[in-house]
C-alpha positions, 0 to 999 in steps of 0.5 A: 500500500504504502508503495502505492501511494508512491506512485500514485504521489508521483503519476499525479504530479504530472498532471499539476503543469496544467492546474495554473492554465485552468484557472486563467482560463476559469478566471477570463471567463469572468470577463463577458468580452474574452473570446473564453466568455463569448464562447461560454455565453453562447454555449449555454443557449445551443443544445442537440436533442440527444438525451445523454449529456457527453464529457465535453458538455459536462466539463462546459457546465462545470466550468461555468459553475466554478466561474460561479464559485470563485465569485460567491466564496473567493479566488485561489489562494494565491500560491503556486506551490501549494496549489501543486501540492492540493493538485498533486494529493487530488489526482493521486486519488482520482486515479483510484475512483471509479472514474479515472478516466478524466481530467481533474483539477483541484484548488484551495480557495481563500474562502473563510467558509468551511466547505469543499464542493465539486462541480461536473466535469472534474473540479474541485475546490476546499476552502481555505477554512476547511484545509485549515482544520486538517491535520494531516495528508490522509485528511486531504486526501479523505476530502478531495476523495469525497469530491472525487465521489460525487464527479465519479457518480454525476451526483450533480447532474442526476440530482437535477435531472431528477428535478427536470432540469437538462431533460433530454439535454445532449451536447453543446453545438453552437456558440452563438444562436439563441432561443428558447433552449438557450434560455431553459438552459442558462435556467437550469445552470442557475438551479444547479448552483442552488443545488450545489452552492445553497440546498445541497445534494440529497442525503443518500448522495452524501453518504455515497461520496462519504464510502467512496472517500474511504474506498478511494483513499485506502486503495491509495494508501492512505489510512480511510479513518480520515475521513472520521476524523475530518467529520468529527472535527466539523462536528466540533466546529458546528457546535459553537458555529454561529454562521452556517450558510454556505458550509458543509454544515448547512449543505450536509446531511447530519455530521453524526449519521454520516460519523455513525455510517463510516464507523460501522464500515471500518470493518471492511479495512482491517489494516487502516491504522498501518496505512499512510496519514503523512503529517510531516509533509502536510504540515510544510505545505500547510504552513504556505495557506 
């Protein structure tokens, strides 16, 4: 295990060049003028009729969500290197989901929000409130694992198929005609942030990601209590948390049912407490926040 997430360490780091080039090109979509927002502008209003939504789609609805998410809760921290690292402990556990096929990109926002959420297509963002609560690498890794979960099972998505949004929405065509599709679209990217960033994603979902962190992150070699021990720290928190909107707190089932579920599954890892936490090198990079 422990040479496994060596090499899933050092794999992942080749993904990290294209982690910076994302973001500037997350950040031109702010500007409704670039050629990147014209472009997003008119994809949202041009559909086929085909009924499965491919990669490439996903990916534009996803990137118009994370524009949406660097505005309500901050920009990316601004530190190179530590971004690479948040990039490098991400991809080490993506090529472990059940869908490592695609791309993944990770970022660590300078939110104050305790909250990590991911959006279709393969982005993921922690807050800078949350990183600052981990205590080691395993902890890191058990939250971008949970966020892995949800892209991993379009949890996003189905959550607004099931509500009627992108019905028998297929791929994007065109980049500059509108109508009447276009409209319905651009509405239905507004109820998913609702879905993501405000009501949250049903229970069920949640406690899906929460097994699948543990999956992913003991396949990794990472100790899957992690994930415990990063819920019962949110648990402290909400405790005496006097705000929590926006938080996983507010956007989450029960801290204590999901703690109560992942306890009852420790079972299944009888070797978990021989496995990596990696507190040393955590503690370098998190001194860069």
């Amino acid at each position: 295990m422990r040479y496994l997430l060596l090499c899933a360490f050092l794999i992942a780091s080749v993904s990290n060049s294209s982690a910076a080039s994302f973001f500037d090109k997350v950040q031109k979509f702010a500007n409704p003028e670039s050629k990147e927002g014209k472009i997003l502008s008119g994809a949202t209003q041009v559909l086929s009729s085909s009924k499965e939504i491919d990669y490439k789609t996903e990916r534009v609805i996803g990137e118009s969500l994370a524009l949406e998410s660097l505005q309500r809760f901050g920009n990316p921290v601004k530190n190179e290197t530590l971004q690479q690292y948040v990039n490098k402990v991400g991809n080490a556990v993506s090529v472990n989901s059940k869908r490592a096929t695609i791309p993944y990109q990770f970022a660590i926002l300078d939110s104050p929000v305790q909250n990590a959420f991911a959006v279709p297509g393969g982005v993921i963002f922690v807050s800078r409130a949350l990183f600052s609560i981990l205590s080691d690498e395993s902890e890191l890794a058990a939250v971008l694992a949970h966020e892995v979960g949800h892209v991993s099972a379009k949890h996003a998505l189905k959550s607004t198929q099931r509500a009627q949004f992108f019905q028998g929405v297929g791929t994007i065509t065109a980049a500059s005609v509108g109508g009447e599709k276009g409209k319905k679209f651009a509405s239905a990217i507004g109820d998913m942030q609702a879905v993501l960033f405000d009501k949250g994603l049903d229970k069920e979902m949640e406690f899906e990601a929460d097994l699948a962190a543990m999956e992913t992150t003991y396949r990794t070699g990472y100790d899957p209590s992690a994930m415990i021990r990063v819920l019962e720290k949110l648990q402290k928190l909400e405790a005496t948390s006097t705000d929590k909107k926006g938080s996983w707190f507010s956007t989450h089932p029960p801290l204590d049912e999901r703690i109560a579920r992942l306890q009852g599954q420790l079972q299944k890892y009888p070797d978990y407490s021989s496995l990596a936490s990696v507190r040393d090198r955590f503690t370098k990079y998190a001194k860069l926040k």
